[in-house]
N, C-alpha and C positions, 0 to 999 in steps of 0.2 A: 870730278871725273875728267880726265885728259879727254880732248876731242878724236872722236872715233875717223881712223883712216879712210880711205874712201877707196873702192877699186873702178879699174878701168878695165870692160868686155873688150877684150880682142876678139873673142869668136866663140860664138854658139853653136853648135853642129848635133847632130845624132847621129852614132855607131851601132853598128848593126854585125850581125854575123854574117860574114861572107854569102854573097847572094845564092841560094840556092843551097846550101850548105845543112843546115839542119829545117825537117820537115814539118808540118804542123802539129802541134803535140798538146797533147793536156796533161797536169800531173793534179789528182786530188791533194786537198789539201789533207793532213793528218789530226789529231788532237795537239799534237804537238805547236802545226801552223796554227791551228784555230783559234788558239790559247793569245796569241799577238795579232787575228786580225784587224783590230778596231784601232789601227793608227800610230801605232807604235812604232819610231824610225830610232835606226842605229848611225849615229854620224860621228864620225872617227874624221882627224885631221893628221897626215903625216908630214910633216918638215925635213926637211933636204936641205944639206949646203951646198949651193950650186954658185959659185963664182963665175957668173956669165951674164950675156947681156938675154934681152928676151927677144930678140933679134936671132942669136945666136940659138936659142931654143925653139924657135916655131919652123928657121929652115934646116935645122942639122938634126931637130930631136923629136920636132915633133908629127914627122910622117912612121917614124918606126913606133913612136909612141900608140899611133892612133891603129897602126896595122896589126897592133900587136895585143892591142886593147878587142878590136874584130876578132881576129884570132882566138883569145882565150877566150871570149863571150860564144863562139860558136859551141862549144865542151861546156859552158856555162851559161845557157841562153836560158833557164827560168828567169834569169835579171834583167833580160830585155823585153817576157813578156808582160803580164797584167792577171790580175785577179779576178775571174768573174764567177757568178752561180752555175752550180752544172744544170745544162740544157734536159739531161735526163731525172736530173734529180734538184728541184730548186733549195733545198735545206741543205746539199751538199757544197761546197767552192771548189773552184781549181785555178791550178796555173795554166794563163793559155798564151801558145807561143805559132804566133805566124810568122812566115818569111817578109821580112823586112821591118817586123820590129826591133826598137831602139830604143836603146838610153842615150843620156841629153851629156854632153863633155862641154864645158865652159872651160876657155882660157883667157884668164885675167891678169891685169898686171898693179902691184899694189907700193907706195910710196910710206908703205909703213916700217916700223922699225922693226928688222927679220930678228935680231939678236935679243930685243925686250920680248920677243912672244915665245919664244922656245925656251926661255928663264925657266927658275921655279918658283922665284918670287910671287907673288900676286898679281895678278893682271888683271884690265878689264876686259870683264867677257863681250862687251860688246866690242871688243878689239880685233874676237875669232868669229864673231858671228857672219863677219861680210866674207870668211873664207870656206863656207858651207854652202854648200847649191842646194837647192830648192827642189823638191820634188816635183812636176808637174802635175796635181790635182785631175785637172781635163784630160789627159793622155792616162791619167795613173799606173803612172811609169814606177817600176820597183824600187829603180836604182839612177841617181845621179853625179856626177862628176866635176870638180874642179879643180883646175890647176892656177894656184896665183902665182904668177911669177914677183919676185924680191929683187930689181936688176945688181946684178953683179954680189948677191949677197944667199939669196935663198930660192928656194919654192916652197909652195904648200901642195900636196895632193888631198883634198876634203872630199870625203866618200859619204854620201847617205843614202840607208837601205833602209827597205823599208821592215821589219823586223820577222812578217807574216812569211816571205818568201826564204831565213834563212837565219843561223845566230852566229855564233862569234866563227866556231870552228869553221862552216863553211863559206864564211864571206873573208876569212883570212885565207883560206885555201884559194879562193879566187883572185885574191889582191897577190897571194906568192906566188900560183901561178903568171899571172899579167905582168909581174915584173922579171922572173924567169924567162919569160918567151920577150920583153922587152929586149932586156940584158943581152941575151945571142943575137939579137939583128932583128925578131919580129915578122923572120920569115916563115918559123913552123913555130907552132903552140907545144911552148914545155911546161908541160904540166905536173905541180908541187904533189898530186895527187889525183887522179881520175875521178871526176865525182861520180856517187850512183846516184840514180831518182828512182829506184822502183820501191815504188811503197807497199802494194800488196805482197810481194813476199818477203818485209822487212816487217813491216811492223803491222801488229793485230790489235786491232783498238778490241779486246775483249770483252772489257767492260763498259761498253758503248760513252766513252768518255768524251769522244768530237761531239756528239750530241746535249751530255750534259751539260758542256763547258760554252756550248755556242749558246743555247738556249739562258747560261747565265752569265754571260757576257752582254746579251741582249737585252735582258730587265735591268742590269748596270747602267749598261750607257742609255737607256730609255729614263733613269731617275738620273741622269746628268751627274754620274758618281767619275769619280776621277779613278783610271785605271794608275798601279803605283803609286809610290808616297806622295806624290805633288803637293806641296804647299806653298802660301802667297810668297812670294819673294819678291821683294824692289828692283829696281830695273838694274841698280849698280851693285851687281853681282862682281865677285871677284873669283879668278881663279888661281889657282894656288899648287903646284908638286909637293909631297913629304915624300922621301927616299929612307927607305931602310937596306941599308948595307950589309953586306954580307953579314960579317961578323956581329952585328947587331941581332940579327935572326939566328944563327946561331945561339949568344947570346940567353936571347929568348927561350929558344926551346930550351936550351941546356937548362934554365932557371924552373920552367913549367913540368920538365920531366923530373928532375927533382925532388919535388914536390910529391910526387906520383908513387916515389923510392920506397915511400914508408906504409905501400898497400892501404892506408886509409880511404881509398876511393878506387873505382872499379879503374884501371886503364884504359886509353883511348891512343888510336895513332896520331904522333903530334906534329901534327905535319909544316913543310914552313909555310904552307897558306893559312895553316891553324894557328900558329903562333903569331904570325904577322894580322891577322885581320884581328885575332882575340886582342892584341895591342892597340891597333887604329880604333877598335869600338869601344873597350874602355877609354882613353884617351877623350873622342866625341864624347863620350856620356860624360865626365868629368866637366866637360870645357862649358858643356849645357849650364851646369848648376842643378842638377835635377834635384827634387828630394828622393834618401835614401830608400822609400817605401814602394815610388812606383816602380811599373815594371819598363824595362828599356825591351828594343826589340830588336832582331838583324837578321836578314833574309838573304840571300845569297844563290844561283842557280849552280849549278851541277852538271857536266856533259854526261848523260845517261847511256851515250850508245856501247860504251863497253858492260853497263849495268842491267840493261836489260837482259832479258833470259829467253831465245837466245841472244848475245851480243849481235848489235851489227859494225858494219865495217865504220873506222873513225871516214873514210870518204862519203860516208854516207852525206847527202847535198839535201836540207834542209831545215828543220829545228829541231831539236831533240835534245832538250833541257828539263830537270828534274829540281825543284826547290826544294831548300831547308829551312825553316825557320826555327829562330831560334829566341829565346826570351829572358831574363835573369832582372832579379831586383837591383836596384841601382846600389845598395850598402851593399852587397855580394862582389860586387864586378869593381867599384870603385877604391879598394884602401890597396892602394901601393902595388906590391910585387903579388900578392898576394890575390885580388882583383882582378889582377891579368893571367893569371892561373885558375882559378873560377870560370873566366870566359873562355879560355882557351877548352877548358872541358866540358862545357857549353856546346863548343862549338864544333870538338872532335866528335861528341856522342853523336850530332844530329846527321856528319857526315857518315858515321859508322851504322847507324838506323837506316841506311840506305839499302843497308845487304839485308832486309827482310822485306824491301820490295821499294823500287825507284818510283813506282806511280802510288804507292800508297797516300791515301790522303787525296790523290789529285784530283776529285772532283768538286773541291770545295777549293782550291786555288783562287778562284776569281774572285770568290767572297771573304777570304781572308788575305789578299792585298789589298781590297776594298775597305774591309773593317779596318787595317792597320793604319790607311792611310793618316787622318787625322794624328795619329800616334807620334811621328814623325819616326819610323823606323829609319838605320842603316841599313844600306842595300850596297852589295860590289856590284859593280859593269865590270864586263871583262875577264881576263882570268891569265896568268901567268904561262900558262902549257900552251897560248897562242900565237906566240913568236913577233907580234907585230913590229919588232925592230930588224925579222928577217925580209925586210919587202927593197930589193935592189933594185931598179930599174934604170941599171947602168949611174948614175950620181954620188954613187954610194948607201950606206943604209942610214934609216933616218938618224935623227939628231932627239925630233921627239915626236911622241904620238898619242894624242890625246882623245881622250871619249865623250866630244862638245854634248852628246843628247843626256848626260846626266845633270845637265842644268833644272834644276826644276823640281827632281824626281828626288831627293834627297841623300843619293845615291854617291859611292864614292869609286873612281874608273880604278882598276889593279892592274898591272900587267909588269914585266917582267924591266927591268932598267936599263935603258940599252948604255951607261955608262960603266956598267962595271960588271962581269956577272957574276950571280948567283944574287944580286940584290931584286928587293921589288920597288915599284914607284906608285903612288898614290892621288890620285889629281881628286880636288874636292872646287866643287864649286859653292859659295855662299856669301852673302854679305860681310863686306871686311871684319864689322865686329865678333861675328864668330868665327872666321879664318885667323883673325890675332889672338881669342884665347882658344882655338885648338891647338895653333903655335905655340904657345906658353904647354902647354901638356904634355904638348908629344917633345917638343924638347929638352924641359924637364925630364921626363921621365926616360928617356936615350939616355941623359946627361947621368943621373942615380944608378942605372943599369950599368952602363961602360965601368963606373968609377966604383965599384962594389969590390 
């Protein structure tokens, strides 16, 4: 393994929302948060090309950076509070937010090679790991910040949340707003979307599911069970891009629908995150070796807030994620073209099983990512409808942006290609030998596709 770069603190600070600006607040937590509160963090890394010194960046860029960061955190201040039990109710939690809490902004500067890490090639993850800030444990602070600078070549922005307070859609909404109100000058908060927090007249836990899911969450982490797929993995982990191009997904569908022409099998919407994910899990299951007998497994979350009945607003600021799982024998999913049309309607049924209820099922969530764990399921982070190549903050927009917390989790990051559109990109983190024969897989089988 190449010797890991090394960064240098320039400054450690905590940001806050303008003094006096928003009041002391609580917001309960929902079934929703409850579901991620036992540690689970989201860290996302975005790459910039920035041609400057870092000189150049802490006196021209980074007081509007910081004012602008204040700025949006006041419209987004559950990120600078903390999680505690509620005072009136100890079985209940909430976000609690006083004047003058903060999150932590680290600016660093790093001697590493800015053009080998936004590759697609395979890198080593301990390469991204020093551009990730830390959560504060003692303060247990939501949300951390860092910026590495790359002089005269790049930056990095590494965001990590903690996952209880928030999922993709509204910590993207926070990141587009902060570089929106960046971008104009920093002087007034433009906001990508207004969050709401009001929970009681959004969402009705009916079927007292905060209760269920807490209470098994609790005998989980009490038998020392691993929340998500985690499994052992060696320290020299590799990370790796697959891009699928437009016309490739295309492509895809065109072959899956197909298939479909001759009414042997009921229809499903084939969507391009159905055709692209039903491709990357055949592929994985292939590169495994599995035998054709067992069963393979993929799990996948859902934004529910236009699913539920009634819908609430996509601003809605919090979690509000619905799972799919889905399961098929390995001789089903694995011959050819054929393979990847099996899972693709796999995988549209279980999105379409949504429309006879988003929470069905959900009280057994915690014990069926528990059971799977050992299984080694696929799992996506992420999700294409989150724009994360829309985050300007005046540099341009990134180059790349990648989802570090799926290290571990067996889990593959999705989101939308900021090189081309209409494609997706795929970040997998795992030891090189299975990063070189899911290579082999998934290029082969691009390669049979195109040339058909």
């Amino acid at each position: 393994m190449a010797a890991v770069h090394e960064i240098r603190i320039l400054d450690h600070s905590p940001v806050s929302p303008p003094k006096g600006s928003v009041p002391e607040t609580t917001i309960p937590l929902t079934f929703f948060d409850i579901f991620w509160h036992f540690g689970a963090t989201v860290d996302r890394v975005f790459f910039y090309e920035f041609r400057h010194s870092t000189t150049h960046f802490i006196h021209h860029l980074l007081p509007t950076f910081k004012s602008s960061l204040s700025l949006t955190l006041q419209h987004f201040f559950p990120l600078a509070g903390h999680v505690r039990p509620s005072p009136s109710s100890p079985d209940h939690f909430e976000i609690h937010y006083t004047d003058g809490d903060s999150i932590s902004l680290i600016i660093a500067e790093s001697a590493g090679d800015f053009d080998q890490l936004v590759g697609d090639q395979p890198r080593d993850f301990a390469k991204l790991k020093p551009l990730i800030p830390s959560l504060d444990s003692e303060t247990e602070e939501l949300m951390a910040l860092q910026v590495t600078l790359f002089p005269n070549h790049g930056l990095c922005l590494g965001v990590s949340i903690m996952h209880v307070v928030s999922d993709g859609p509204s910590s993207m909404n926070f990141i587009k707003s902060w570089a929106a109100t960046c971008l104009a000058g920093g002087a007034v908060a433009v906001l990508s979307s207004p969050p709401l927090f009001d929970r009681s007249s959004i969402i009705v836990d009916t079927e007292n599911l905060y209760h269920s899911t807490l209470q098994t969450a609790m005998v989980m982490r009490a038998k020392s069970k691993q929340f998500a797929s985690n499994v052992d993995l060696p320290d020299d982990v590799v990370w790796a891009t697959f891009s699928l191009k437009k016309e490739v997904i295309k492509k895809l569908k065109d072959m899956i629908m197909a298939r479909y022409d001759h009414g042997d099998r009921t229809l499903f919407h084939c969507s391009t995150f159905v055709a692209a994910c039903a491709y990357m899990w055949t592929c994985l299951i292939r590169s495994r070796g599995w035998p054709r007998e067992r069963t393979a497994h993929l799990v996948f979350a859902v934004d529910a807030r236009t699913r539920l009945t009634p819908a609430i607003s996509p601003a809605y600021f919090g979690n509000c994620l619905s799972f799919c799982f889905v399961e098929a024998k390995v001789g089903d999913v694995v011959d050819g073209d054929d393979g990847v049309c099996v899972a693709a309607e796999y995988v549209g049924k279980a999105i379409d099983e949504l429309k006879h209820g988003v929470l069905r099922g959900a009280e057994g969530w915690w014990e069926k990512f528990n059971d799977l764990a050992p299984l080694r399921p696929l799992s996506f982070a992420g999700s294409p409808k989150l724009g994360v190549y829309d985050s300007d903050f005046g540099w341009g927009k990134p180059v790349k942006v990648e989802v570090t917390s799926i290290k571990g989790t067996g889990a593959m990051s999705i989101a939308e290609t900021g090189k081309e559109e209409g494609g997706l990109e795929f970040g997998l983190a795992f030891p090189q030998p299975e990063i070189d024969a899911f290579e082999a897989c998934f290029t082969a089988g691009i390669h049979l596709l195109m040339n058909k």
